[in-house]
C-alpha positions in Angstrom: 42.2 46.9 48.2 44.0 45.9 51.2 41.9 44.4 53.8 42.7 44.9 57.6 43.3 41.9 59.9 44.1 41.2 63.4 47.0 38.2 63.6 45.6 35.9 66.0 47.3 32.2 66.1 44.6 29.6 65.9 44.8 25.8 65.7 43.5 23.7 62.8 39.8 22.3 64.6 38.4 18.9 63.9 34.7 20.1 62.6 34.0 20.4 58.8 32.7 23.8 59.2 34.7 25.2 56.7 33.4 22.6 53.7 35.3 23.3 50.6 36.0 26.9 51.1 39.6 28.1 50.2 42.2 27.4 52.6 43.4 31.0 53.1 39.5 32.1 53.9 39.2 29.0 55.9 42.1 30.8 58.1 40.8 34.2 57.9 37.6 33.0 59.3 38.9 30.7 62.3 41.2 34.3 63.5 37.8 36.3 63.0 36.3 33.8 65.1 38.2 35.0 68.2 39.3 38.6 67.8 35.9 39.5 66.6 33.1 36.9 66.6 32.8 35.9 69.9 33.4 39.8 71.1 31.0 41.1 68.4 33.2 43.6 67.8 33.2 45.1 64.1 35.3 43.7 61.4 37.2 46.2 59.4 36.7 45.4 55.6 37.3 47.4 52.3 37.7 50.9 54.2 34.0 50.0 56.2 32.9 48.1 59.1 31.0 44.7 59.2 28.8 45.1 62.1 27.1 42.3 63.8 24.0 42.4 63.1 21.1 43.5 65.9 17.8 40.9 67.1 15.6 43.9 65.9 16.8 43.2 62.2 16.7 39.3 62.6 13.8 38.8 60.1 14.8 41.0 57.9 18.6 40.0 57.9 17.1 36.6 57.4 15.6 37.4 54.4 18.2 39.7 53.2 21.0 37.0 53.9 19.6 34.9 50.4 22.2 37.6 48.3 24.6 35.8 50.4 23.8 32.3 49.7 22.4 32.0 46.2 23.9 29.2 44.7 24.8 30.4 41.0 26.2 26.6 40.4 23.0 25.4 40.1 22.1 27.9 36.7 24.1 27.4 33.9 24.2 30.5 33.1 25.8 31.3 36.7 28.4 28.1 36.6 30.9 30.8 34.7 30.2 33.6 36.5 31.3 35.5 39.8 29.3 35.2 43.0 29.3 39.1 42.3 28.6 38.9 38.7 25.4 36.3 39.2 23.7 38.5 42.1 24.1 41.4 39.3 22.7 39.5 36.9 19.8 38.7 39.1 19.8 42.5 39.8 19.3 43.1 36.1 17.0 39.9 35.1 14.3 40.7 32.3 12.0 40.1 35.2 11.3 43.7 36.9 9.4 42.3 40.0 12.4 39.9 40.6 15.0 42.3 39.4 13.5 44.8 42.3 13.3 42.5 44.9 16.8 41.5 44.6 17.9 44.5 44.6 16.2 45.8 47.5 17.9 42.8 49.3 21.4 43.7 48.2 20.6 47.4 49.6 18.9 46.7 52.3 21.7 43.9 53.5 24.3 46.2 53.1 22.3 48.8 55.4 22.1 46.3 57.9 25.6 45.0 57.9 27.2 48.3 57.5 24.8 50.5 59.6 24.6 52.9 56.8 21.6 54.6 54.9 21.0 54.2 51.1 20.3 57.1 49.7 22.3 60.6 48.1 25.5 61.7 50.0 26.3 65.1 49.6 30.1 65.5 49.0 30.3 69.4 50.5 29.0 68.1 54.1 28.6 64.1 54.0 24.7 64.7 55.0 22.8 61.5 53.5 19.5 62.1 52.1 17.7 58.4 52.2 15.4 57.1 49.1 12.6 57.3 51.3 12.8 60.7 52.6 10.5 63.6 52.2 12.9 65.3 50.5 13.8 63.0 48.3 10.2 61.8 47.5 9.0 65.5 46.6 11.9 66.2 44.0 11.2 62.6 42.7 7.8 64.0 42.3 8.4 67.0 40.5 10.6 65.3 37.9 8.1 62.8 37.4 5.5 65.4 36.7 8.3 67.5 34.4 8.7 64.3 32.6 5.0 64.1 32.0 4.3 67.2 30.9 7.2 66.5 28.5 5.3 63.7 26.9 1.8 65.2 27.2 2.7 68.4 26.3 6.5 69.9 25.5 5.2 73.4 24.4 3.7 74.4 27.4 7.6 74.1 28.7 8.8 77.1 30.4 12.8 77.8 30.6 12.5 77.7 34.0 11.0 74.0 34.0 14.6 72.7 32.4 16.6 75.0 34.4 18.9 72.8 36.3 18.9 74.6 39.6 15.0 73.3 39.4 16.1 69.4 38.2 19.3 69.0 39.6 18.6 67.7 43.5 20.2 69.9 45.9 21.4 68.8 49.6 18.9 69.9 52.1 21.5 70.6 54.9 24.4 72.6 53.3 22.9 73.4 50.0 25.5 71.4 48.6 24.8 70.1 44.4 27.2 67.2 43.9 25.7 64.1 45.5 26.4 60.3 45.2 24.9 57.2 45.5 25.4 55.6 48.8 25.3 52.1 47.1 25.7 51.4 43.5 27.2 48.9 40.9 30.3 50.5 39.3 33.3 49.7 37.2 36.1 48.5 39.3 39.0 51.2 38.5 41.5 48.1 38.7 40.2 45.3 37.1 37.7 47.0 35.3 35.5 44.6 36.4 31.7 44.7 38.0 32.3 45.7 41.4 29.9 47.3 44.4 30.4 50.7 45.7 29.4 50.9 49.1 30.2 55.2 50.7 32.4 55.2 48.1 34.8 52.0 48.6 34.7 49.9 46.2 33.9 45.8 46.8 35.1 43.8 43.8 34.7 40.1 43.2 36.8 39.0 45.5 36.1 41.0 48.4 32.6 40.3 47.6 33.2 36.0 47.6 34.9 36.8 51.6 32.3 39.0 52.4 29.4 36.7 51.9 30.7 34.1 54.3 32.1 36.6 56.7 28.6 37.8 57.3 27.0 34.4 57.8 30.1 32.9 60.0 29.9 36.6 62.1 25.8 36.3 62.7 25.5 32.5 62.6 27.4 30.6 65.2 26.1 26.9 63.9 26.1 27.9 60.4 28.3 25.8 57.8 29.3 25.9 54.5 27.6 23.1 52.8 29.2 23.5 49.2 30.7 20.1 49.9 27.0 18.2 50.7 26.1 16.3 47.9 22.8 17.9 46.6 20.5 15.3 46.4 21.5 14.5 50.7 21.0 18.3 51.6 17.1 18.3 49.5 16.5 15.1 51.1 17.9 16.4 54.5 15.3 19.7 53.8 12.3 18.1 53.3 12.7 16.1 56.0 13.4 19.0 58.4 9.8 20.6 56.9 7.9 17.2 57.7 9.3 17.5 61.1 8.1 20.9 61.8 4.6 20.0 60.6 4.2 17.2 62.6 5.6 18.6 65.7 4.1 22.2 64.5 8.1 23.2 65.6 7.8 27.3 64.9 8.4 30.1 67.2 8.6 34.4 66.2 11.4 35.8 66.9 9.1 38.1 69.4 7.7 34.8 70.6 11.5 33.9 71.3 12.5 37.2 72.4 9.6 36.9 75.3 10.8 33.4 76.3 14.3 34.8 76.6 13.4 37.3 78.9 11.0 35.4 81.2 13.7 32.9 81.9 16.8 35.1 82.3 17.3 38.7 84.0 17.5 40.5 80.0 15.1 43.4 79.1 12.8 43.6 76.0 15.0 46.1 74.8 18.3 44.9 76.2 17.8 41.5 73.8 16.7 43.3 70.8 19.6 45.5 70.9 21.9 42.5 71.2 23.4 40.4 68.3 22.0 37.7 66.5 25.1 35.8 67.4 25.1 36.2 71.2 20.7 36.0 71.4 20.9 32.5 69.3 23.7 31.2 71.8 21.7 32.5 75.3 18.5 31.0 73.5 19.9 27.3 72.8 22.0 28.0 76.5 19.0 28.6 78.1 17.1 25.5 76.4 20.1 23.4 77.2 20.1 24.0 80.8 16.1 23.7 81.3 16.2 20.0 79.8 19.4 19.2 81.5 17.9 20.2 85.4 14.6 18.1 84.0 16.5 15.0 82.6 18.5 15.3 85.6 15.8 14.9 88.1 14.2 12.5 86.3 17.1 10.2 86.4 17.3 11.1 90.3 13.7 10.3 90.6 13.5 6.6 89.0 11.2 7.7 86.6 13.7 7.4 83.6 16.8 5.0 83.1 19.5 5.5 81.0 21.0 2.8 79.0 24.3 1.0 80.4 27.1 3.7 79.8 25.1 6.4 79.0 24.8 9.8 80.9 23.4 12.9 80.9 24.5 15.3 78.1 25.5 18.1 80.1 24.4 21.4 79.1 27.7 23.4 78.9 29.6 20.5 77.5 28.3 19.5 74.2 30.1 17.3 71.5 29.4 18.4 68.0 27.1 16.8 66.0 26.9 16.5 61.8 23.6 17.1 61.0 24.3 14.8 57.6 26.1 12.3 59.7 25.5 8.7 61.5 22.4 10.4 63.1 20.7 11.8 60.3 17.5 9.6 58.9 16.7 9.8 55.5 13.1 11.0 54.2 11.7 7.8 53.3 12.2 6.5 57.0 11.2 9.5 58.6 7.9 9.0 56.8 7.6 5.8 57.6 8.0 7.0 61.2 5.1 9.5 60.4 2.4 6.9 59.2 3.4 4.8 62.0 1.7 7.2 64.5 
């Protein structure tokens, strides 16, 4: 399916963002960048919207956001498979608990990013009954009990019990019968391949390998694609980040973070949850910026700390970019060295 795009000219940047993704996504990324990104505006994709999402869902998107990144490179069973094709897999796994949760993740991220509700559509009037409706719950109910009464005992049956006016879910609004799924796994009608239906538009493979960095370059402004990080480096560079947070107990809510953001700034409560993830992570690392830059600043002014020859302050608007797997970045045998030094 034809995907919708805004031209926008954009020069070839320094950083290593991108890793090893393909060239013409790399490109696709860097125009999304600045003719939606940075104006959080929604991105038109497959016949639906990507729209940033909210602070109110952060936690959840967080969690969510793992169909995204699962690395099916590290199964064997995934290394011939489609990002698509592995998530399904995962989605259909022997396991039941696992098989639920992933799929309550895939559901519940494309809720999020496409501000939609899972559930039935009715095709007469478009109303959308969710799983978790009364309605819904109360026929689920009554063909649970049918279904019982099947097993424990079929002759006490009555015609009317397999009528299908008393099985068959009706729309609550319009009286509507035919319903469909608001999300699903389907057969794509082209390749037929796996593919996601999604309100009825269809998200094969491909769509599916743009999509899952679309979402995490739109919601994420530090985040980078790290398919070209040697494994061993990034689960040394991982533990290392853990042993820092426990020795500096380095963890903050997002309500915790939401509070500090509106003490220091003129945002309400309800102003900064109803903003992007995107725009609340930038004004949160803005507003940390600028409080140790006034600080470092006066202490410099004051004598009471001296830079090295050549050095000066790192100005809090004017950042350079820093690889976090680069010159600075300590491995975890010295940083626990550090540790047992204190």
């Amino acid at each position: 399916m034809a995907e919708e795009t805004r031209e926008v000219s954009t020069k070839i940047s320094a950083d290593d963002r991108y890793g090893n993704l393909d060239s013409s996504l790399v490109e696709l990324l860097k125009s999304y960048e600045f003719s939606y990104f940075r104006e959080d505006t929604p991105i038109p994709f497959c016949g639906l919207l990507i729209y940033p999402v909210q602070v109110r869902h952060y936690e959840e998107f967080a969690s969510c956001t793992s169909c995204l990144t699962l690395n099916k490179n590290e199964d064997v069973a995934g290394i011939r498979l489609s990002h698509l094709d592995y998530l399904i897999s995962k989605m259909k796994g022997k396991d039941p608990q696992e098989s639920r949760m992933w799929s309550y993740k895939l559901q519940r991220l494309f809720e999020i990013i496409f501000r939609i509700d899972n559930g039935l559509k009715c095709k007469k009037c478009n109303h959308v009954v969710r799983y978790d409706s009364a309605e819904y719950i109360e026929h689920s109910k009554k063909i649970t009990d049918l279904l019982k009464k099947m097993q424990e005992n079929p002759d006490s049956l009555t015609p009317e019990d397999l009528d299908e006016k008393n099985t068959k879910f009706i729309c609550p609004k319009c009286g509507g019968e035919e319903m469909s799924n608001m999300i699903s796994i389907v057969e794509d009608p082209v390749t037929k391949k796996n593919a996601f239906s999604v309100d009825g538009h269809i998200i094969n493979k491909n769509d599916f390998g743009k999509l899952r960095q679309i979402v995490l370059f739109q919601n994420y402004p530090e985040y980078a694609d790290e398919s070209n990080i040697d494994p061993l480096v990034k689960q040394d560079h991982d533990a290392k980040l853990r042993l820092q947070q426990q020795l500096n107990d380095v963890h903050a809510t997002i309500e915790k973070k939401v509070t500090c953001l509106t003490v220091t700034t003129n945002y309400k409560y309800e102003d900064i949850y109803n903003m992007s993830i995107r725009r609340f992570t930038m004004a949160l690392a803005t507003v940390d910026d600028l409080i140790n830059y006034k600080i470092m600043r006066q202490a410099v002014s004051s004598g009471f700390v001296s830079l090295p020859k050549g050095k000066k302050i790192e100005h809090w608007i004017y950042k350079p970019l820093k690889d976090i797997y680069g010159d600075d970045y300590k491995g975890m045998d010295e940083m626990k060295q550090e540790v047992s030094r204190l």
